[in-house]
N, C-alpha and C positions, 0 to 999 in steps of 0.2 A: 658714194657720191653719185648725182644721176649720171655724170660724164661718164660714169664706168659700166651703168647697166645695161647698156645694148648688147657689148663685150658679155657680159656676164650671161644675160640671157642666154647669147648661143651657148655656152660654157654649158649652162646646165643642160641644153636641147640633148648637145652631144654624149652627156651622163646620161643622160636616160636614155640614149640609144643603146650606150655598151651594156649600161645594167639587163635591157631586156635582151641583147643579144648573150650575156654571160647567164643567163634565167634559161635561154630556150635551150644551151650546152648541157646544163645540170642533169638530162638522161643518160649519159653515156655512163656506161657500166666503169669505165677504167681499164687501167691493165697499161702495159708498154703495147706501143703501134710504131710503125716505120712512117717518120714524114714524106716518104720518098725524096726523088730526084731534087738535090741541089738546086735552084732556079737562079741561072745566069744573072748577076747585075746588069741593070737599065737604065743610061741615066735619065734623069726628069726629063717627062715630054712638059712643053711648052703649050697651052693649050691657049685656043682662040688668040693668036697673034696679032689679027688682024682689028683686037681688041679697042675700040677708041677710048682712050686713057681717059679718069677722073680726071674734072677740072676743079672739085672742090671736095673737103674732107666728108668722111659719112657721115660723122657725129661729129658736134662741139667738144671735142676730149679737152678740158682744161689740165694742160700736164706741167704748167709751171703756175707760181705763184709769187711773187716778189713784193715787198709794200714794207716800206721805212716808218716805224713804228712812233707816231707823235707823243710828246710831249716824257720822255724815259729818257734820260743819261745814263751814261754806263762810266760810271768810275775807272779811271784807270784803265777804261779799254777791255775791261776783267770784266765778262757775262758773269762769271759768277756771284757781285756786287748787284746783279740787277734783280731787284722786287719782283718772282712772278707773278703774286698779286698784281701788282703793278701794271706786268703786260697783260694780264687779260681784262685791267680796268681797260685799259687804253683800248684794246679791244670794241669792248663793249661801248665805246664812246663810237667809236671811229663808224661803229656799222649801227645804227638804232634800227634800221628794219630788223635785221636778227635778232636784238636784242631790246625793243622797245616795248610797251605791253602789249602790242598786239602779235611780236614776233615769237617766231618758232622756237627760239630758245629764253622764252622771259623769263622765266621761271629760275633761270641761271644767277641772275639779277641779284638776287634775295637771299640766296643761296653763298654768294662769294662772300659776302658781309661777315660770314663764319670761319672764313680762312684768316681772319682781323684775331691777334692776339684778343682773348677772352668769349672770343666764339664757338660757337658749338663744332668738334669737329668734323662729327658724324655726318655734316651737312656741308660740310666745304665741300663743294666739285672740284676743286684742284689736285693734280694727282702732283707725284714727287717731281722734282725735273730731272732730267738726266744731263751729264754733262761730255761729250766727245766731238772733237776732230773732224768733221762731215765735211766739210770743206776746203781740204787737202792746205790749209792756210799754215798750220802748225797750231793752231790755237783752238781753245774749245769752244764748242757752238752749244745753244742749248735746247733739247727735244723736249717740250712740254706736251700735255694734255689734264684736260678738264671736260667732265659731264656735263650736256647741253641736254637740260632739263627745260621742260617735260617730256622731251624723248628719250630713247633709249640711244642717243647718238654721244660720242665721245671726240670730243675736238685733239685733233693731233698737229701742233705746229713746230716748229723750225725755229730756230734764230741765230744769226749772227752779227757780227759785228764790222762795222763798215764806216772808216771815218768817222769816227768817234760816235756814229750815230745805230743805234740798233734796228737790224733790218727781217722782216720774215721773211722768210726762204722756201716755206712748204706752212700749206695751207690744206687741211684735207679734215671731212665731217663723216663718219659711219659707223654701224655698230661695230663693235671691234672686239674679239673675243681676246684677243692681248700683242705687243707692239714688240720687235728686238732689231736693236741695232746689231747689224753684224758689217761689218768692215766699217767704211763709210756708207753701206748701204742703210734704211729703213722699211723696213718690213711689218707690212700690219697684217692682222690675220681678221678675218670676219666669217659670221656664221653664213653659211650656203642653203641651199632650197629644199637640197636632199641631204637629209642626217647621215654620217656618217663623211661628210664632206667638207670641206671650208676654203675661201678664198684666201688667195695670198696675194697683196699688191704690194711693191717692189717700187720703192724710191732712191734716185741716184742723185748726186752733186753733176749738173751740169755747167761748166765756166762759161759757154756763151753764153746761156742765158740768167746766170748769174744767181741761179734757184735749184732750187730739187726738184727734179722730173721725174713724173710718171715716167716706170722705165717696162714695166713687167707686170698682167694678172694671170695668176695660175687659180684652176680650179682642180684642187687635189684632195684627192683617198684618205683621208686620219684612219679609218678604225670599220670595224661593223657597224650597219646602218641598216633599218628596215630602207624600204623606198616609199617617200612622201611627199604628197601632193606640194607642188610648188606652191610660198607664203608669200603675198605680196609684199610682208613687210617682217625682214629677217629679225629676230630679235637678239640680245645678248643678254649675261646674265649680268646685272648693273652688283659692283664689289665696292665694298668700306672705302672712301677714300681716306689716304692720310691725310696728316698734317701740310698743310701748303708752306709752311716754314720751313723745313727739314729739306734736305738736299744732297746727293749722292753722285759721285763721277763713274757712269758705267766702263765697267773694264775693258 
């Protein structure tokens, strides 16, 4: 999302500084050495106090998302009754710039028609839903995602259920190299600038604001990596969607 890449940018500055400061150690012959002398605990000096404090944030970070889902009933209060066909029609109504032919994701359009029993499925963007708890409510919520064609961006949202009316709770657009719920958190992972690297952004259930908040971006180590020139535009590797019918309760 662009609200994440100023963040990100430094993220990668600061990797390429250790890479080249861990390039310029690779002379040392080895061996065991003495780190010498213990060095006393310090605590944090406080620097420039005299600092006059921000009066406004540095970047627009859109870290919540909230919006009541028109024209979708939810049976019985039971998310899992709801058509996610369904929501990402309503989706696609609600926003025509994104999705209109001249938006970024048209191409998605023509594409959902295939997730329609007797459609191709090879071409549905809808991935499976998942179903878990994010809302500390006791009930389950549902994590969806679907391919925003003709890019390589994968729509990752949120849902719950709220007076009988179905509500989106997280809202977030990026390449994603694959998504995991772990507690009530959401965690997406995305390809980084230098191979051998990748983002991790971190979603929480917030009750003041009644959404899932940006909580966390880590730029972490996966593997060996040569070192390569930063890509203005990270790509993913686009996989089979399933069937948009089918549906699974993540453990």
């Amino acid at each position: 999302m662009p609200a994440r890449r100023p963040l990100r940018i430094a993220l990668t500055a600061a990797a390429v500084a250790l890479l080249a400061a861990t390039a310029a150690a690779c002379g040392d012959a080895g061996g065991l050495r003495g780190a010498g002398a213990t060095p006393t605990a310090v605590s944090p000096a406080k620097l420039w106090p005299d600092l006059r404090p921000a009066s406004s944030p540095a970047y627009p970070y859109d870290v919540a998302t909230r919006e009541v889902v028109k024209g979708i009933t939810v049976p019985g209060d039971d998310i899992h009754r709801v058509n996610a066909v369904d929501v990402v029609e309503a989706e696609i109504k609600a926003h025509p710039d994104d999705y209109g032919s001249k938006g970024a994701y048209h191409a998605t359009v023509d594409r959902l028609k295939d997730c329609r029993p007797g459609g191709d499925e090879a071409r549905c963007p809808l991935l499976k839903p998942y179903y878990r708890d994010l809302t500390g409510d006791g009930r389950d919520d549902m994590t969806l995602g679907f391919r925003l064609y003709p890019t390589n961006q994968t729509a990752v949202r949120v849902y719950t259920v709220e007076k009988h009316r179905l509500v989106q709770v997280l809202a977030d657009n990026d390449a994603i190299l694959g998504v995991e719920l772990a507690g009530r958190s959401l965690i997406e992972r995305s390809p980084a600038d230098i191979s051998g690297y990748e983002y991790r952004t971190t979603w929480v259930w917030d009750s003041g604001q009644r959404a899932m908040v940006f909580s966390r971006d880590e730029y972490l180590h996966t593997g060996h990596g040569r070192h390569a020139k930063p890509s203005p535009t990270p790509s993913a590797t686009p996989s089979t969607t399933p069937s948009a019918t089918s549906s699974a309760s993540a453990g």
